[in-house]
KOLBAZA-310842 format. One line per field, with one value per residue (C-alpha): x, z, y; residue in one letter; residue number from 1. Coordinates in steps of 0.05 Angstrom, whole numbers, plus 32768, in hexadecimal, padded with zeros to 4 digits. Last residue first. Layout:
BEGIN
x	[X, ...]
z	[Z, ...]
y	[Y, ...]
code	[a, ...]
pos	[NUM, ...]
//
This chain:
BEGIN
x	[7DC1, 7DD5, 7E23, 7E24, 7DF8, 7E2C, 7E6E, 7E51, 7E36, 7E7F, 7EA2, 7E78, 7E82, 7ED4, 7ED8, 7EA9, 7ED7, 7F06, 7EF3, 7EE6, 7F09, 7F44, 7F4B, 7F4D, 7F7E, 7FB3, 7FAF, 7FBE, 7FF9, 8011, 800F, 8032, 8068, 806F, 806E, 8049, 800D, 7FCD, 8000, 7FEA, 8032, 8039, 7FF1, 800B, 803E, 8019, 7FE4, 802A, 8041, 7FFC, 7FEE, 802A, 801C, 7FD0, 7FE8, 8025, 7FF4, 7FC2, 7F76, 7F45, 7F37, 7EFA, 7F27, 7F5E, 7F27, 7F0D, 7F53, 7F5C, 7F1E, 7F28, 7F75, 7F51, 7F20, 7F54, 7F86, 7FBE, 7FF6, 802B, 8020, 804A, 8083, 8097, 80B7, 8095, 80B8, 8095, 8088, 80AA, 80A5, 80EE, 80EF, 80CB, 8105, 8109, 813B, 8154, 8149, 8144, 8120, 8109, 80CD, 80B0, 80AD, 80C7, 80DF, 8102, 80FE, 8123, 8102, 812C, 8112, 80D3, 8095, 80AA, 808F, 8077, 808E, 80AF, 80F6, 8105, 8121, 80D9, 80E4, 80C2, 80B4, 8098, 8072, 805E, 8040, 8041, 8051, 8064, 80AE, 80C2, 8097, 80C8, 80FE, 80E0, 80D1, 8114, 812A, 80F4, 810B, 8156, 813D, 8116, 80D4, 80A2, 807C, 8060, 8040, 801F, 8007, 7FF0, 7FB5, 7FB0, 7F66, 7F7C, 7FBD, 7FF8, 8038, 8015, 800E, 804F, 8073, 8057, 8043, 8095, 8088, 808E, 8088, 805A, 8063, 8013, 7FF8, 8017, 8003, 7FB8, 7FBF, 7FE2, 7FAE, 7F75, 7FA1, 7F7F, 7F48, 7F74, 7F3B, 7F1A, 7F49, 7F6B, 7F2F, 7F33, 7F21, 7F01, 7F0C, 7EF5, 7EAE, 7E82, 7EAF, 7EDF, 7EA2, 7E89, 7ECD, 7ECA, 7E7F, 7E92, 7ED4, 7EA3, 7E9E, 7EB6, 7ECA, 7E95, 7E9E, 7E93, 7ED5, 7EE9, 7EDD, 7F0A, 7F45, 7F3E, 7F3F, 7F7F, 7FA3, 7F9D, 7FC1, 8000, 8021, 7FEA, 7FB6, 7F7A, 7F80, 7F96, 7F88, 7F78, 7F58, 7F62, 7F50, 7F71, 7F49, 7F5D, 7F26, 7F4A, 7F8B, 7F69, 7F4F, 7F8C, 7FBB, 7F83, 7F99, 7FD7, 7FDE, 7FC2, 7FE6, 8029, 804D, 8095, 80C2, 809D, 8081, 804B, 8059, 8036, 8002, 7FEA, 7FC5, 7FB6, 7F9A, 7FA4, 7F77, 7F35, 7F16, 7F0A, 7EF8, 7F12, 7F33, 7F3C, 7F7F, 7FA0, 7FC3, 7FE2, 7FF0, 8019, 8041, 8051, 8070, 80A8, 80B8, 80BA, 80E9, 8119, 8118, 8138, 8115, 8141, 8168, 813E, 80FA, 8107, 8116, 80D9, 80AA, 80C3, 80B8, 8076, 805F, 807D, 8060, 801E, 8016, 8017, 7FED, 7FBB, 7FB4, 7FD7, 800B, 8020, 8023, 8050, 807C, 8081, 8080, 80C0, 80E3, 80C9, 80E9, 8133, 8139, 816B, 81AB, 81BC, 81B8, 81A8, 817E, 815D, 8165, 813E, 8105, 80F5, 80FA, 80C9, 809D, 80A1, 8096, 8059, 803E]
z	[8045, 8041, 8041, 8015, 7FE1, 7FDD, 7FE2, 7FA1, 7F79, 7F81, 7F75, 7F38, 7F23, 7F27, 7EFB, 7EC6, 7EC4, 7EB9, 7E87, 7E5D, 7E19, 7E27, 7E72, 7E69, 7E2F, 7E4B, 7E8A, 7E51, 7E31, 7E75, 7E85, 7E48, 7E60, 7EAB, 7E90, 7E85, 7E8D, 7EB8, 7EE1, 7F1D, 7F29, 7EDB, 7EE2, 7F20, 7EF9, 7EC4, 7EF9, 7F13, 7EC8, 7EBA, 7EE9, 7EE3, 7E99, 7E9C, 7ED9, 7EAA, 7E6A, 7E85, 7E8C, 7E51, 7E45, 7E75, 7EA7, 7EA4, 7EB1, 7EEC, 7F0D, 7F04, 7F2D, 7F63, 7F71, 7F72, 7FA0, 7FCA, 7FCE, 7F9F, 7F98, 7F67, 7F27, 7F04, 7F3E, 7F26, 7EE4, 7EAE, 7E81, 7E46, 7E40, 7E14, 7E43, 7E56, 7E4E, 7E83, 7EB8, 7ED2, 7F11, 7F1F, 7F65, 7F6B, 7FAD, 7FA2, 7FCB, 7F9B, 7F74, 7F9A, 7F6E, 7F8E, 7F63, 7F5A, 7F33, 7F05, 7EED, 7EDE, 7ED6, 7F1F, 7F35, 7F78, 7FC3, 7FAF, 7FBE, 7F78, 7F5F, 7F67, 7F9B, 7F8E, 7FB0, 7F81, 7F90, 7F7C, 7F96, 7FE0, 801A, 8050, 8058, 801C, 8023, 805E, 8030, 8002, 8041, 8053, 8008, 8002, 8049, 802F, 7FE9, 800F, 7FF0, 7FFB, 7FCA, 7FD6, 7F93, 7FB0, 7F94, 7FC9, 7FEC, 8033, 8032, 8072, 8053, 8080, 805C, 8044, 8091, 80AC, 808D, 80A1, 80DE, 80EA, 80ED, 80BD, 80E9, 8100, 8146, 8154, 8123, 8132, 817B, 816B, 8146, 8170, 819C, 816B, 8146, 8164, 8134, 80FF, 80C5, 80D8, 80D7, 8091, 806C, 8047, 7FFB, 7FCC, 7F7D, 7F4C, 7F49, 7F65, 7F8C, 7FA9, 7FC1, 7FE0, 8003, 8012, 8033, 805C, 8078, 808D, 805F, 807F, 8036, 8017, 7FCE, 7FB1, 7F84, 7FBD, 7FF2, 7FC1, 7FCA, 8019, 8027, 7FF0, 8024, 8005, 801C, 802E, 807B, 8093, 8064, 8067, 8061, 803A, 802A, 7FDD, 7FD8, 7F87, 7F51, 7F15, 7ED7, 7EAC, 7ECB, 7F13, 7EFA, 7EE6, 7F33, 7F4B, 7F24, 7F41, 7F85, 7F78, 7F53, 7F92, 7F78, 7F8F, 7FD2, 7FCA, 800B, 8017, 8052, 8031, 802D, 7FF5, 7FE5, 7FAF, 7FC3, 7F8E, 7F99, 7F6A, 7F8A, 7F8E, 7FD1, 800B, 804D, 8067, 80A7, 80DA, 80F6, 8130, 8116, 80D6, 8101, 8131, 80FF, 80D8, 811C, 8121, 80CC, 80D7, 8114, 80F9, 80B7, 80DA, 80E6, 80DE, 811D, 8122, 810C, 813D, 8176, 8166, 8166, 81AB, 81CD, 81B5, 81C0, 820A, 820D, 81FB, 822F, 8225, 8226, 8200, 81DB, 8198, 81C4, 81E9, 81A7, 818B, 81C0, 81B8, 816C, 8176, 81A6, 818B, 8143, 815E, 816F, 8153, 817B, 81A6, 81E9, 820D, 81D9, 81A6, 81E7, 8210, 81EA, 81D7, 822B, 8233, 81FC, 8225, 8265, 824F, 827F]
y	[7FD5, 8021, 8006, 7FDE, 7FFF, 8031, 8002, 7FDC, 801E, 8032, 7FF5, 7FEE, 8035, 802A, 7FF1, 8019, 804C, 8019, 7FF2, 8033, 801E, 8050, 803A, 7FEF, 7FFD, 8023, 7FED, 7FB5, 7FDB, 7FE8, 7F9A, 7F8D, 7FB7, 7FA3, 7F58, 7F17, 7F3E, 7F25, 7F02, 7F24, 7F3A, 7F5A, 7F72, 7FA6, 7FB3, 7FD2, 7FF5, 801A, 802C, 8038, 806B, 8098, 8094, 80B1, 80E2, 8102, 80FA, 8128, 811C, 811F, 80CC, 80BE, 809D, 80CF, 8105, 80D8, 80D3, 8120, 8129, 80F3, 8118, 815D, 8143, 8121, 8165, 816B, 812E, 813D, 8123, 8154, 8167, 8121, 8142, 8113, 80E3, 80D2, 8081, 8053, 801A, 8013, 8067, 8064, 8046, 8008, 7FEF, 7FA7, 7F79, 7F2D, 7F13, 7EC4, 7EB2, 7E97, 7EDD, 7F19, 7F53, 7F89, 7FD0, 8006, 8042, 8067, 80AC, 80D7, 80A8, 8088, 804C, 805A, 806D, 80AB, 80B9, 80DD, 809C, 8077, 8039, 7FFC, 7FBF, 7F8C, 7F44, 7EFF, 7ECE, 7EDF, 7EB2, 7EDE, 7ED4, 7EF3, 7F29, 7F40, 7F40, 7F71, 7FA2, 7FA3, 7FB7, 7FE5, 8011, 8013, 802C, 8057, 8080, 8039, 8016, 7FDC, 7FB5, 7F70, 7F2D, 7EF8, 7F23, 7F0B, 7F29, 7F54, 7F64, 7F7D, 7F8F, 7FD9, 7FDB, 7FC7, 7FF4, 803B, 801B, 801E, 8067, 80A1, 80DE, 810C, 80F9, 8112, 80EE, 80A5, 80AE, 80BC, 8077, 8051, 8034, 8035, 8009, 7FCD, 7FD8, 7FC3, 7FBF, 7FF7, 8022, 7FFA, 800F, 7FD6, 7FDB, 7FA9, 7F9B, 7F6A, 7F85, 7F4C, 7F24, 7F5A, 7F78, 7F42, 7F38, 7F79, 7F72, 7F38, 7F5F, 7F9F, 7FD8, 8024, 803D, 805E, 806A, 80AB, 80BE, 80EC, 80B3, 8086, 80C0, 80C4, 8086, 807E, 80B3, 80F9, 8138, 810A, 80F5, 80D6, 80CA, 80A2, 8060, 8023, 7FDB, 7FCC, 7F79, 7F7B, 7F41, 7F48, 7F51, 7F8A, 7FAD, 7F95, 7FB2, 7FFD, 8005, 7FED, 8022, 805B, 803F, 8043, 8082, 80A8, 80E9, 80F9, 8111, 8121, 8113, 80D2, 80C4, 808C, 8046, 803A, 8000, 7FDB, 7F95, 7F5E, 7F1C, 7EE0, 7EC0, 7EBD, 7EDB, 7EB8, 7EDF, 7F24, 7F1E, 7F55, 7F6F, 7F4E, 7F18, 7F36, 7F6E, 7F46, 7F1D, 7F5D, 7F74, 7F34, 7F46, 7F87, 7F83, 7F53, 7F6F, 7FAF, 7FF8, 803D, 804A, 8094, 806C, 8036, 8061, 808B, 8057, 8037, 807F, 8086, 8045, 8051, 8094, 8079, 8045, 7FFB, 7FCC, 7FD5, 7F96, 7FB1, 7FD0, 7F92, 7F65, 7F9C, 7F8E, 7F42, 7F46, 7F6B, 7F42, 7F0C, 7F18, 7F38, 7F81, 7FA9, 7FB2, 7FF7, 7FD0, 800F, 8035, 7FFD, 7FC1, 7FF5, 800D, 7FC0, 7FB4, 7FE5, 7FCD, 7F85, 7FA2, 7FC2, 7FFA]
code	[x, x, x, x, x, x, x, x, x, x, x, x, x, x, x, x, x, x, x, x, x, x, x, x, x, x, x, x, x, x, x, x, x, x, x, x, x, x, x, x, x, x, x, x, x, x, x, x, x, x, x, x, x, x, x, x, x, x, x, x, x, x, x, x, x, x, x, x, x, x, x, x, x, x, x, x, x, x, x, x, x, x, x, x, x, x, x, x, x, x, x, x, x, x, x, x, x, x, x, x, x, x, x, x, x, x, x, x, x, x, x, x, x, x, x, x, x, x, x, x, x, x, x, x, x, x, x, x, x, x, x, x, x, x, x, x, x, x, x, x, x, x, x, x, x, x, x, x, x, x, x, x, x, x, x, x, x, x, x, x, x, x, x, x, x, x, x, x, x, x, x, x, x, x, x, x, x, x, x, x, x, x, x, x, x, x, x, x, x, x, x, x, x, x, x, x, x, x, x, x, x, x, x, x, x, x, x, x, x, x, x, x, x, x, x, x, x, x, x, x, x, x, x, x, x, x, x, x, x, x, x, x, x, x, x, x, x, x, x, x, x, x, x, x, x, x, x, x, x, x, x, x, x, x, x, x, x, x, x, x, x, x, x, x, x, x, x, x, x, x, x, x, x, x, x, x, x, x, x, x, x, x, x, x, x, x, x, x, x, x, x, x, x, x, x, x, x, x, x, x, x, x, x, x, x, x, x, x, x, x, x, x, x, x, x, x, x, x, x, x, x, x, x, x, x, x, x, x, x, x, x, x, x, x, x, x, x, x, x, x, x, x, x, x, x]
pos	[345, 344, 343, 342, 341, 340, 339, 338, 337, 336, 335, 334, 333, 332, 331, 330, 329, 328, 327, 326, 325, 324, 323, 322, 321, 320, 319, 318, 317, 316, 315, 314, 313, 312, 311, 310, 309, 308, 307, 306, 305, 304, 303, 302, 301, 300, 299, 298, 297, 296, 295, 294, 293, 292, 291, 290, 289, 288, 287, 286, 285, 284, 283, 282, 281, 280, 279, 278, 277, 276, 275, 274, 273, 272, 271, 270, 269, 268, 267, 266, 265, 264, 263, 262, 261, 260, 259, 258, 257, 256, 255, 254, 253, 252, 251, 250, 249, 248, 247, 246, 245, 244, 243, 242, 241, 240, 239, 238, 237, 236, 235, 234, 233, 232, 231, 230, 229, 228, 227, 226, 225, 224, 223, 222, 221, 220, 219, 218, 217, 216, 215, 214, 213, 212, 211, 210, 209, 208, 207, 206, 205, 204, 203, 202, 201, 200, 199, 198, 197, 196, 195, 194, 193, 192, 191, 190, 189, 188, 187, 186, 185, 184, 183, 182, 181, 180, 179, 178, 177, 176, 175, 174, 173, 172, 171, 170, 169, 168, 167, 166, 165, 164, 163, 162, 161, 160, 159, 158, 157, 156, 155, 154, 153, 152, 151, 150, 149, 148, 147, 146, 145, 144, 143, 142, 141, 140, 139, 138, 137, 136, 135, 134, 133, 132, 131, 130, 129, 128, 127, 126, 125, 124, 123, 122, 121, 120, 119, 118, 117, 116, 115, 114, 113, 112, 111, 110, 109, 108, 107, 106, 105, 104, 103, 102, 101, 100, 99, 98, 97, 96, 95, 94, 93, 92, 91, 90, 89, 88, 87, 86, 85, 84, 83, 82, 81, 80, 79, 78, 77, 76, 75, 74, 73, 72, 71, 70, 69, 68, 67, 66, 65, 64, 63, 62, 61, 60, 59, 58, 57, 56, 55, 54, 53, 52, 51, 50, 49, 48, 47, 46, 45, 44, 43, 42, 41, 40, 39, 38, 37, 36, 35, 34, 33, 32, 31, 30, 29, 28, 27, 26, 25, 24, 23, 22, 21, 20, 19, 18, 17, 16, 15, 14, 13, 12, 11, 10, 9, 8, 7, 6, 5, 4, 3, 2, 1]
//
């Protein structure tokens, strides 16, 4: 039994006020040791999700999982990370991490955290295991990675192996939880340039302040108009800029960029093979234009906060022409061959 999850529960459903920044790191803290049980973590999840989660509480539970997961060691920075939410209504291909694949040929360095999916058919784990990389590398052997081909990925279960006490919890609520946010937010490699995505305008807003207080370079939380947790190639997406700790907010929309639009339904996610095989057709120049755009409107913004493109348009002129010329094909053999050889050695 945790007192201090206890006490959480009952300051959300007595007290009805959100919880303040110890409060919250305080009870996470208890669950990430093992100290609580799991219909307490399940009881404190689901009050947060039905009251909808507060900066406070993000902000005191990002502490905790920045603590707790594992470190990967120096890499050059500027360091990228692109990472959705998930539990979005509409689930879509794994543009982002196809969109970090083709920034890292363009140049940027990448430290990609995800995992298999939870609420989607295909969780970025799940998409790179399609492809043929393994996955399971150790924090030495990403940040090799990261220094030979430009681009590493932590498997964020074994990177937070404290989550081993939430995670069976987490599947059988079915829900979005607070995890939801905290885990794009979390970087192992402390990566200083960051597209979240998350389906909530509400949701992106909260999770654009919390960057502000961690130190990053430069940053975008967007929300697609059709509730999707990426820039959308079929409407408005809103986005929150953080750039020295400065929060500014605007929306873009394709036609910005002279791109087609494309009904979202188009690029909606299939299963991870399927995902890996349409993602190698747009690689080798024969896939469709809906998946070619939606990818480098998300790897063009991705440039823009690496500072590889002094804007989202010039940086998807520069991922257009990574992919025609083969830079990224090649991109994603190395980290391949790289994660292969890893882990037989």
């Amino acid at each position: 039994m945790s007192k201090n999850v206890l006490n959480a529960i009952n300051i959300i459903t007595n007290e009805q006020r959100d919880l303040n920044e110890n409060e919250a790191y305080e009870a996470l803290n208890d669950i990430m040791i093992g100290q609580a049980e799991d219909n307490e973590i399940a009881k404190l999840l689901t009050c947060l999700a039905d009251k909808s989660e507060s900066i406070s509480e993000i902000n005191g539970m990002v502490k905790v999982m920045q603590e707790q997961c594992l470190k990967v060691g120096h890499v050059d920075y500027p360091l990228l990370d692109t990472c959705g939410t998930g539990g979005a209504e509409i689930k879509t291909f794994n543009v982002s991490t196809a969109a970090a694949f083709v920034a890292s040929s363009a140049g940027a360095n990448v430290a990609k955290h995800g995992n298999r999916a939870m609420t989607s058919k295909s969780g970025s784990a799940d998409f790179l295991e399609a492809l043929g990389a393994k996955i399971d590398l150790n924090p030495n052997s990403v940040s090799q990675c990261i220094k030979q081909t430009g681009i590493g990925f932590m498997f964020a279960q074994s990177f937070h192996p404290a989550m081993k006490y939430v995670a069976h919890i987490r599947k059988s609520l079915g829900f979005r939880t607070i995890f939801n946010l905290l885990g794009p937010l979390t970087n192992p490699a402390q990566a200083n340039c960051r597209i979240l995505g998350t389906g909530s305008m509400e949701l992106a807003e909260k999770m654009a302040n919390a960057l502000t207080k961690m130190n990053i370079r430069h940053g975008l939380v967007v929300t697609g108009a059709e509730g999707i947790d990426e820039i959308s190639i079929m409407g408005e997406t809103h986005i929150f800029e953080i750039k020295n700790n400065i929060l500014n907010s605007y929306s873009i929309h394709p036609s910005d960029f002279g791109l087609k639009m494309h009904h979202i339904k188009k690029v909606e996610s299939k299963s991870s093979n399927e995902n890996a095989e349409i993602f190698r057709n747009i690689l080798s120049g024969n896939g469709p234009l809906e998946y070619l755009d939606f990818i480098c409107i998300n790897a063009g913004a991705a440039l823009y906060v690496t500072g590889h493109a002094s804007s989202i348009a010039k940086g998807i002129e520069l991922a257009k022409t990574v992919i025609e010329n083969g830079d990224a094909a090649a991109k994603v053999a190395a980290f391949i061959d790289f994660t292969q050889k890893s882990i037989s050695e």
